[in-house]
N, CA, C and O atoms as CSV, one atom per row, in Angstrom:
chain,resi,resn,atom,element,x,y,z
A,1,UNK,N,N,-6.668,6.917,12.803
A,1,UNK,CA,C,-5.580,7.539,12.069
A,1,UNK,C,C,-5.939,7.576,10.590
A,1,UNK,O,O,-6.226,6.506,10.054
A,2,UNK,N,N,-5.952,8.552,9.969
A,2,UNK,CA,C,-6.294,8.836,8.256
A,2,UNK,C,C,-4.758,8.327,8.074
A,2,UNK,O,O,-3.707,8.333,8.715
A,3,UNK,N,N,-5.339,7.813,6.615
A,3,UNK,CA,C,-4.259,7.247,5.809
A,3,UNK,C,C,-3.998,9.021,4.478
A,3,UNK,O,O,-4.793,9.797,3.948
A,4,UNK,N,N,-2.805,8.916,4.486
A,4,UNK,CA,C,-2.307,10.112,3.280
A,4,UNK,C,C,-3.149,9.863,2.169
A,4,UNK,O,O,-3.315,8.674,1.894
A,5,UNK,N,N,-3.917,10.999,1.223
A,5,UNK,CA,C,-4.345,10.553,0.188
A,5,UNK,C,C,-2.912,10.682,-1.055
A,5,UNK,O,O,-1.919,11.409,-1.090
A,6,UNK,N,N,-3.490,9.466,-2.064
A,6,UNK,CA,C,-2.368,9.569,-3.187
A,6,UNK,C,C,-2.750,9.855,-4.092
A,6,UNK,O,O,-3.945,10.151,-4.109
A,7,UNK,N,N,-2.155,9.915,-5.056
A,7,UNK,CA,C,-2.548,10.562,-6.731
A,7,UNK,C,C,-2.341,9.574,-7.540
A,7,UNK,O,O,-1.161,9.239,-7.640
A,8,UNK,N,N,-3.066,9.020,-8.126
A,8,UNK,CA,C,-2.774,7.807,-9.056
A,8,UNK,C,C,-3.621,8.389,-10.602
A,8,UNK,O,O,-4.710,8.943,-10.755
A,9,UNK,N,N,-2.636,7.997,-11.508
A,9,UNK,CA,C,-3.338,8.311,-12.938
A,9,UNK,C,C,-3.811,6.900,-13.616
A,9,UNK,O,O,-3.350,5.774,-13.429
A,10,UNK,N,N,-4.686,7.247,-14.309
A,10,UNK,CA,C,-5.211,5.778,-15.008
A,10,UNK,C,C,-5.820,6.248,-16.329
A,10,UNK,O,O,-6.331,7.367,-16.285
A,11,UNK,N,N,-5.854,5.663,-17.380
A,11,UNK,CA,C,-6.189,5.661,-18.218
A,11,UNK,C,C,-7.349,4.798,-18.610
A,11,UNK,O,O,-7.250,3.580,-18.466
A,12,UNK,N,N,-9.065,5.639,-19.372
A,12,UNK,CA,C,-10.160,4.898,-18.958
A,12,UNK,C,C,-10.872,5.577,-20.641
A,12,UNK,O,O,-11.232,6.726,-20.896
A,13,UNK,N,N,-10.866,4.369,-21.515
A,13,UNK,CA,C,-11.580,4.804,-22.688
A,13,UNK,C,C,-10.526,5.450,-23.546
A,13,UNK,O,O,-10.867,5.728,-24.695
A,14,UNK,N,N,-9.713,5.637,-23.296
A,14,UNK,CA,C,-8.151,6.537,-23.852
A,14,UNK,C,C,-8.270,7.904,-23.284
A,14,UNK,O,O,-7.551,8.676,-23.918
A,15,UNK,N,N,-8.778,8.360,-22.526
A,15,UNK,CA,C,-8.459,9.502,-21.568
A,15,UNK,C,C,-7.605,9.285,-20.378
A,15,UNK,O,O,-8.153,8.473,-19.632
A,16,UNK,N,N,-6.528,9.682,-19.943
A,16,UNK,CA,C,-5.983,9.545,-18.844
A,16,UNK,C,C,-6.875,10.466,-18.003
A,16,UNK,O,O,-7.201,11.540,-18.508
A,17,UNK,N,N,-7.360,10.114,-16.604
A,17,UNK,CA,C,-7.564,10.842,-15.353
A,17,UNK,C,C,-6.886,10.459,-13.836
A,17,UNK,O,O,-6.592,9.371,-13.340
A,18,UNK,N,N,-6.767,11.941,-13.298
A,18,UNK,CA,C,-5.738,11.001,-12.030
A,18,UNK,C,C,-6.729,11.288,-11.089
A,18,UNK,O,O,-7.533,12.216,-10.997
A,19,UNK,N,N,-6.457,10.079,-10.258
A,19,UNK,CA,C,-7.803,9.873,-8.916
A,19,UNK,C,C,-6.998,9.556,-7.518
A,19,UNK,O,O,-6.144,8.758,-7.130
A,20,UNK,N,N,-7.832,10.736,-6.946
A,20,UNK,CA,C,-7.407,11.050,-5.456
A,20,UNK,C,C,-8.176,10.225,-4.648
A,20,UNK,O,O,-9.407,10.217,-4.645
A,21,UNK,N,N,-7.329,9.410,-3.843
A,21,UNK,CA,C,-7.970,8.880,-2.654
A,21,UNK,C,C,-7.184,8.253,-1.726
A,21,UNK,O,O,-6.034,8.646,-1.534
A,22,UNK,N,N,-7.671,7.291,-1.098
A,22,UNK,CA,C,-6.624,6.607,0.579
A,22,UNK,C,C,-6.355,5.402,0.004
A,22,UNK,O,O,-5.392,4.878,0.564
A,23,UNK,N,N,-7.000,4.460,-1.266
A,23,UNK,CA,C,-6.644,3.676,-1.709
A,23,UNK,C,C,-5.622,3.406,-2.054
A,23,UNK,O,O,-5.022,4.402,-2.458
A,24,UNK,N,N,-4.764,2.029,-2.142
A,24,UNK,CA,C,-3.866,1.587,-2.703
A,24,UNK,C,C,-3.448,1.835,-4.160
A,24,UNK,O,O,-3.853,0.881,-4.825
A,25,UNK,N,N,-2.777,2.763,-4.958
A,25,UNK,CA,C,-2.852,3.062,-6.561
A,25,UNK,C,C,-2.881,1.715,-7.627
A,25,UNK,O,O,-2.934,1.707,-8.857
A,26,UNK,N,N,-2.829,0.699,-6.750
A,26,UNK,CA,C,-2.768,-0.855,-7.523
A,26,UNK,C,C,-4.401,-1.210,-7.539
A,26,UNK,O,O,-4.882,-1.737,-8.542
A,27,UNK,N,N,-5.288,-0.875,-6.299
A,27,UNK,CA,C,-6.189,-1.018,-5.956
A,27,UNK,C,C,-6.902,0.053,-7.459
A,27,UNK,O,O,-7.574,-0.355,-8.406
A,28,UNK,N,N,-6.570,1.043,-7.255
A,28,UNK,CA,C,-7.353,2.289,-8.403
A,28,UNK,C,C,-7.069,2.185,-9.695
A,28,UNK,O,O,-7.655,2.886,-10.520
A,29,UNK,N,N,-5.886,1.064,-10.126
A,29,UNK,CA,C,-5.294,0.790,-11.134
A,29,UNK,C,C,-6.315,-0.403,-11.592
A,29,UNK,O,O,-6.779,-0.374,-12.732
A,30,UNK,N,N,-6.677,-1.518,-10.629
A,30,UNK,CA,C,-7.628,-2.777,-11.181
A,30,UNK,C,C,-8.860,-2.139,-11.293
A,30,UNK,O,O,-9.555,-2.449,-12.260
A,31,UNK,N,N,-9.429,-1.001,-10.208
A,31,UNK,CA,C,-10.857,-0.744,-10.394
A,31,UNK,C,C,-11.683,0.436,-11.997
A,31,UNK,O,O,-12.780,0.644,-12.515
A,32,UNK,N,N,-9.583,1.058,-12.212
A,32,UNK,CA,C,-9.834,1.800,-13.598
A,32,UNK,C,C,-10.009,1.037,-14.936
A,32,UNK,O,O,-10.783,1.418,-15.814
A,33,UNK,N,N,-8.997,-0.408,-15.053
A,33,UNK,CA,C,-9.331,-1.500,-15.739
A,33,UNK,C,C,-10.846,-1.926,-15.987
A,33,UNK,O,O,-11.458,-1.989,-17.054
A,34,UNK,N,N,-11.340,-2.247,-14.478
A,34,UNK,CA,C,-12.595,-2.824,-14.837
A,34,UNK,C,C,-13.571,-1.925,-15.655
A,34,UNK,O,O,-14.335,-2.348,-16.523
A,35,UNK,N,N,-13.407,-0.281,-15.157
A,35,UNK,CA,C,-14.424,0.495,-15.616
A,35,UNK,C,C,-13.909,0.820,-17.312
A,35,UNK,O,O,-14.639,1.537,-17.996
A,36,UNK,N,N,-12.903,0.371,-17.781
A,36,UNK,CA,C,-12.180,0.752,-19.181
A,36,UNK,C,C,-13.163,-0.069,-19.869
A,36,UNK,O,O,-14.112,0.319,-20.550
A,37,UNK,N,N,-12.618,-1.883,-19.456
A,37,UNK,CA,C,-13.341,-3.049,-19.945
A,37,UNK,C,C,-14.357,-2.955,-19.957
A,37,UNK,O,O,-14.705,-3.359,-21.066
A,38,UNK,N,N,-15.675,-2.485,-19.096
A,38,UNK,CA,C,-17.087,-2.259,-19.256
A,38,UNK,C,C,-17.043,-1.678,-20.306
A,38,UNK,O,O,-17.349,-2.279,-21.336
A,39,UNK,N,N,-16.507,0.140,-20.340
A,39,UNK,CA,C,-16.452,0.427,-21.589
A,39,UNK,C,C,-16.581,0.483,-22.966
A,39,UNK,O,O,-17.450,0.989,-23.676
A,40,UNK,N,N,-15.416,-0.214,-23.258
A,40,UNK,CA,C,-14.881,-1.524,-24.451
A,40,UNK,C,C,-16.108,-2.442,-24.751
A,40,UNK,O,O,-16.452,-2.827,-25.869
A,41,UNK,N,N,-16.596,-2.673,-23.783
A,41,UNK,CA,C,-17.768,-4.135,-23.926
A,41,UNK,C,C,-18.812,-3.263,-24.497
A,41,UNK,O,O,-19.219,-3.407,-25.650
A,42,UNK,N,N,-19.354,-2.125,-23.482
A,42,UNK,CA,C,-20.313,-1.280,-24.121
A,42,UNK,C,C,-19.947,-0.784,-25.728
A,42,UNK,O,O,-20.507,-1.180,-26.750
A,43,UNK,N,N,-19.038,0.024,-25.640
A,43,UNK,CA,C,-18.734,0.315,-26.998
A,43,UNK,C,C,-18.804,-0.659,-28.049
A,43,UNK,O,O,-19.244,-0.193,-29.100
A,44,UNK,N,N,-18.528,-1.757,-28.072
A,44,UNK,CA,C,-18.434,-2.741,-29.256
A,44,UNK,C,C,-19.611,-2.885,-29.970
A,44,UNK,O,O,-19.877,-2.872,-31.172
A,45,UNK,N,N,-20.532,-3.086,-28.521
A,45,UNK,CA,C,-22.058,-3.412,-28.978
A,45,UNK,C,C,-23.118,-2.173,-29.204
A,45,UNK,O,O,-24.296,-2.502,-29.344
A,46,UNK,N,N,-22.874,-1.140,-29.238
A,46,UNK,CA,C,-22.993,0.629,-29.536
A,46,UNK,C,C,-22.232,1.803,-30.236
A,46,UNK,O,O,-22.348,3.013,-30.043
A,47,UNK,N,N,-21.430,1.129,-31.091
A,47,UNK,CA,C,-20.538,1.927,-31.266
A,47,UNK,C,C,-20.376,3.990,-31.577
A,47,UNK,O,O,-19.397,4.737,-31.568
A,48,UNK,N,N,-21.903,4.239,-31.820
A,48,UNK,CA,C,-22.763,4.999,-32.208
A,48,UNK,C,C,-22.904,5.915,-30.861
A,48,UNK,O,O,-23.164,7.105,-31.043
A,49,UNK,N,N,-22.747,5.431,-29.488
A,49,UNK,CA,C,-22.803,6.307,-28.327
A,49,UNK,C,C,-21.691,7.009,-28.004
A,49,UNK,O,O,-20.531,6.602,-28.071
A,50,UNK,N,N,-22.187,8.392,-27.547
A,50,UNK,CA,C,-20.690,9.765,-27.484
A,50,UNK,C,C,-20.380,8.912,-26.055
A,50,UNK,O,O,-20.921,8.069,-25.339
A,51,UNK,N,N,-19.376,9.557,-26.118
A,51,UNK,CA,C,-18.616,9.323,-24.204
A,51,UNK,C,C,-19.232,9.280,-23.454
A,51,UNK,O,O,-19.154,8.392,-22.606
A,52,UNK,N,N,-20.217,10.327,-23.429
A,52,UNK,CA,C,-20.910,10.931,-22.291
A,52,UNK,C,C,-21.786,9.601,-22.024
A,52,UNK,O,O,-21.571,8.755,-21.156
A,53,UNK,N,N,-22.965,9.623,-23.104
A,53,UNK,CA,C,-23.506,8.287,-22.746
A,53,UNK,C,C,-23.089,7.070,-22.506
A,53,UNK,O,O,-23.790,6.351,-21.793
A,54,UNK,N,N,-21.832,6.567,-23.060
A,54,UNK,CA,C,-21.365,5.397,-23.032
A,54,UNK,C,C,-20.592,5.566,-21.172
A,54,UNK,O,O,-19.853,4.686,-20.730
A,55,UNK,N,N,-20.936,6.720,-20.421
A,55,UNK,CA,C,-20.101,6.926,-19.586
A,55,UNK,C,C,-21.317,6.221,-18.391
A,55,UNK,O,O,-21.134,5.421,-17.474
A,56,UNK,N,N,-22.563,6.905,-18.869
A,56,UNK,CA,C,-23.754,6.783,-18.062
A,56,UNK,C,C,-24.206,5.435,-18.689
A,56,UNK,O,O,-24.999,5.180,-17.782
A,57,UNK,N,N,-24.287,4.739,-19.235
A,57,UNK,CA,C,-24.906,3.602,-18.920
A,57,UNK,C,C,-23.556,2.471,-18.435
A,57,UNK,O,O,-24.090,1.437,-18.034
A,58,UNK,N,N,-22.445,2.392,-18.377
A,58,UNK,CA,C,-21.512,2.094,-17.822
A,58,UNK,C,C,-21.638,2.418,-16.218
A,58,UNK,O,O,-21.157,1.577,-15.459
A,59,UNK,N,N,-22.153,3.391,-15.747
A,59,UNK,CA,C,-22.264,3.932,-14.482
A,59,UNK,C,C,-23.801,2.785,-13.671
A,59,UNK,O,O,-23.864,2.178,-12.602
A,60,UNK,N,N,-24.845,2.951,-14.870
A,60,UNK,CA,C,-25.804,2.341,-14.588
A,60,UNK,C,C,-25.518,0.302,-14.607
A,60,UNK,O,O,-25.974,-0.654,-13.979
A,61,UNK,N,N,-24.612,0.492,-15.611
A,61,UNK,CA,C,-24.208,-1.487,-14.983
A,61,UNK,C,C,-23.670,-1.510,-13.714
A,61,UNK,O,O,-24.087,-2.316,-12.883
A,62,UNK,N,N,-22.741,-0.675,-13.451
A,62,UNK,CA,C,-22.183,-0.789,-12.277
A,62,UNK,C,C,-23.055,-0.999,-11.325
A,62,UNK,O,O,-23.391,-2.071,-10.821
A,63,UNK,N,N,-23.473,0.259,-11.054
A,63,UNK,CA,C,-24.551,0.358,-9.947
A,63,UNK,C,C,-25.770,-0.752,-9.794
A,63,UNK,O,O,-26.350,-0.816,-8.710
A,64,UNK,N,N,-26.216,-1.758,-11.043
A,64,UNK,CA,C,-27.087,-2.456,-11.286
A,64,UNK,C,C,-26.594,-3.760,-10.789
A,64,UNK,O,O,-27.384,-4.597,-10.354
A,65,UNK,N,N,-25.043,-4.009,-10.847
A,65,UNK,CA,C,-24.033,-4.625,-10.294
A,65,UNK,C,C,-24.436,-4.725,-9.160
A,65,UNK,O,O,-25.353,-5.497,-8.882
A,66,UNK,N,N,-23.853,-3.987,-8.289
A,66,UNK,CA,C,-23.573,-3.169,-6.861
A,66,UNK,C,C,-24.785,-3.483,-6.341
A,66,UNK,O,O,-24.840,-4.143,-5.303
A,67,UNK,N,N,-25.868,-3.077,-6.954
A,67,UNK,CA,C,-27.190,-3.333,-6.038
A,67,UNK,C,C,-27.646,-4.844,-5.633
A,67,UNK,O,O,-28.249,-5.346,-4.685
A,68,UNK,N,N,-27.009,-5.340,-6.915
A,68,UNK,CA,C,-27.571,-7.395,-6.672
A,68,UNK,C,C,-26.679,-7.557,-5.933
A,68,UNK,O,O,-26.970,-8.015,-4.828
A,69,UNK,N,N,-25.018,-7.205,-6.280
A,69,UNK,CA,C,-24.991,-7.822,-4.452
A,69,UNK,C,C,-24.898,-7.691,-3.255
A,69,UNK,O,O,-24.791,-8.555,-2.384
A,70,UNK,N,N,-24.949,-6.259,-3.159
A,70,UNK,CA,C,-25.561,-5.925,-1.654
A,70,UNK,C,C,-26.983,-6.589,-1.390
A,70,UNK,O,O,-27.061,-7.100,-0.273
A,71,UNK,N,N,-27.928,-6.674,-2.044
A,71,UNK,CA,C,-29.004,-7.281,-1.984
A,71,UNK,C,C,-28.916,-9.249,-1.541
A,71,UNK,O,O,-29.587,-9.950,-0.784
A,72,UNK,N,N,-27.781,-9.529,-2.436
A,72,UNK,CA,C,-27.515,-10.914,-2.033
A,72,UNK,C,C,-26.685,-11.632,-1.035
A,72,UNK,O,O,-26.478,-12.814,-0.757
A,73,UNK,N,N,-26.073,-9.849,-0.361
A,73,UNK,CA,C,-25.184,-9.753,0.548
A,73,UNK,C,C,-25.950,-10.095,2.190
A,73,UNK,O,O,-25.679,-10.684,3.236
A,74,UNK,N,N,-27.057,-9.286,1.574
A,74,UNK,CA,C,-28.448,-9.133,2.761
A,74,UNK,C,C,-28.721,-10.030,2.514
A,74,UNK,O,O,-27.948,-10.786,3.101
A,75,UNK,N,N,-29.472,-10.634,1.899
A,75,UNK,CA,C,-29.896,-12.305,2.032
A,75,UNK,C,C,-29.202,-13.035,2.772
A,75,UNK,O,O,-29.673,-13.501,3.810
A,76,UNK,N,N,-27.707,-13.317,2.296
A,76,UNK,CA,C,-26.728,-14.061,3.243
A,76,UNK,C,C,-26.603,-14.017,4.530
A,76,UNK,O,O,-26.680,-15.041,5.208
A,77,UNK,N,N,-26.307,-12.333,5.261
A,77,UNK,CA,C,-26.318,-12.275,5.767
A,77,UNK,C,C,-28.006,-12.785,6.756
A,77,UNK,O,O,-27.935,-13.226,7.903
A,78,UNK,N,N,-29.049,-12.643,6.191
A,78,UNK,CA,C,-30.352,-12.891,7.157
A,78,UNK,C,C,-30.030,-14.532,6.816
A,78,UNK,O,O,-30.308,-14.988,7.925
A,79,UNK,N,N,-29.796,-15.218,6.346
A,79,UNK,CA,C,-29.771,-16.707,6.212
A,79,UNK,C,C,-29.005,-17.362,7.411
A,79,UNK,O,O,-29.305,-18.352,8.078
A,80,UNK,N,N,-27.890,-16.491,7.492
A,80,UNK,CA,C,-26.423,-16.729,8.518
A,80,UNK,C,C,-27.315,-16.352,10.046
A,80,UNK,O,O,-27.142,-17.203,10.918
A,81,UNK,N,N,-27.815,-15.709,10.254
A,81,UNK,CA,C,-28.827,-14.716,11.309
A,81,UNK,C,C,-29.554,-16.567,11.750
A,81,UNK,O,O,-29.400,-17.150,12.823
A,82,UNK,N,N,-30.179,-16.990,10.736
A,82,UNK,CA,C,-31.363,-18.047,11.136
A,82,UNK,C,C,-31.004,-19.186,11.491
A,82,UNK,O,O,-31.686,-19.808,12.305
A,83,UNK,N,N,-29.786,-19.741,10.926
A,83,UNK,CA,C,-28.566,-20.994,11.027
A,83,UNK,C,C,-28.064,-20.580,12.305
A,83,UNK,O,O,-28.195,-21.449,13.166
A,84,UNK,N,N,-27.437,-19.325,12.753
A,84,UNK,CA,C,-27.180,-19.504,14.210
A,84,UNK,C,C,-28.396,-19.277,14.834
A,84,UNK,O,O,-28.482,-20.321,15.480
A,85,UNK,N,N,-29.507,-18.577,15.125
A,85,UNK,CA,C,-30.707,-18.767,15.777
A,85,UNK,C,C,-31.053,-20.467,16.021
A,85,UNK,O,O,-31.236,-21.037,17.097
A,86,UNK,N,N,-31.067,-20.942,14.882
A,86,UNK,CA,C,-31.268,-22.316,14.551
A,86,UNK,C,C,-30.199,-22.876,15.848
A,86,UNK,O,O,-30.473,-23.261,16.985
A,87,UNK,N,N,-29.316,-22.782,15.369
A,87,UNK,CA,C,-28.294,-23.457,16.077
A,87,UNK,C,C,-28.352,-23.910,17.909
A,87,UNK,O,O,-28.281,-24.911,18.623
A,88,UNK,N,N,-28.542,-22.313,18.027
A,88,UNK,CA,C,-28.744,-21.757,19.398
A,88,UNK,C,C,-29.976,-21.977,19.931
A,88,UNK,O,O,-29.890,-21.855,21.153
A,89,UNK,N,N,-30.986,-22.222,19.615
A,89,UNK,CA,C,-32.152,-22.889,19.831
A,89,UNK,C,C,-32.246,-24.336,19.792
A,89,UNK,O,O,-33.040,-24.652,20.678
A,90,UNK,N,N,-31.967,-25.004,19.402
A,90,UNK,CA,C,-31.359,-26.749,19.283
A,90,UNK,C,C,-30.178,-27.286,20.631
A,90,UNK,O,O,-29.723,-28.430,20.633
């Protein structure tokens, strides 16, 4: 069963944009925060970068984010894999 998509507006850098999806608008409300606060953090220490860039290397923490922990996600998960092998072999 699809869930209805909703319309939620958020405000990110002082632009309002509204974002369509199946998410919870509380859910799109904390994840527009976080991407504001990156922002903010970037900007402080750059103040000199247009939007655009300050948009793309904001995009690139994320994703630089995202990749360590899926990566540490996989680890866990193959660790969890060897502890029950382990287990089940004993």
């Amino acid at each position: 069963m699809s869930q209805s998509k909703k319309r939620t507006t958020v405000d990110i850098h002082n632009r309002s944009y509204t974002i369509v999806g199946e998410e919870a608008p509380h859910h799109i409300r904390m994840v527009a925060s976080l991407v504001d606060q990156q922002m903010r953090d970037i900007h402080a220490n750059n103040p000199q970068l247009d939007t655009a860039k300050l948009a793309v290397l904001t995009a690139v923490n994320a994703m630089n984010d995202y990749v360590k922990l899926k990566e540490e996600y996989t680890n866990l998960l193959q660790q969890l894999e060897k502890e029950e092998d382990k287990t089940e072999n004993d």
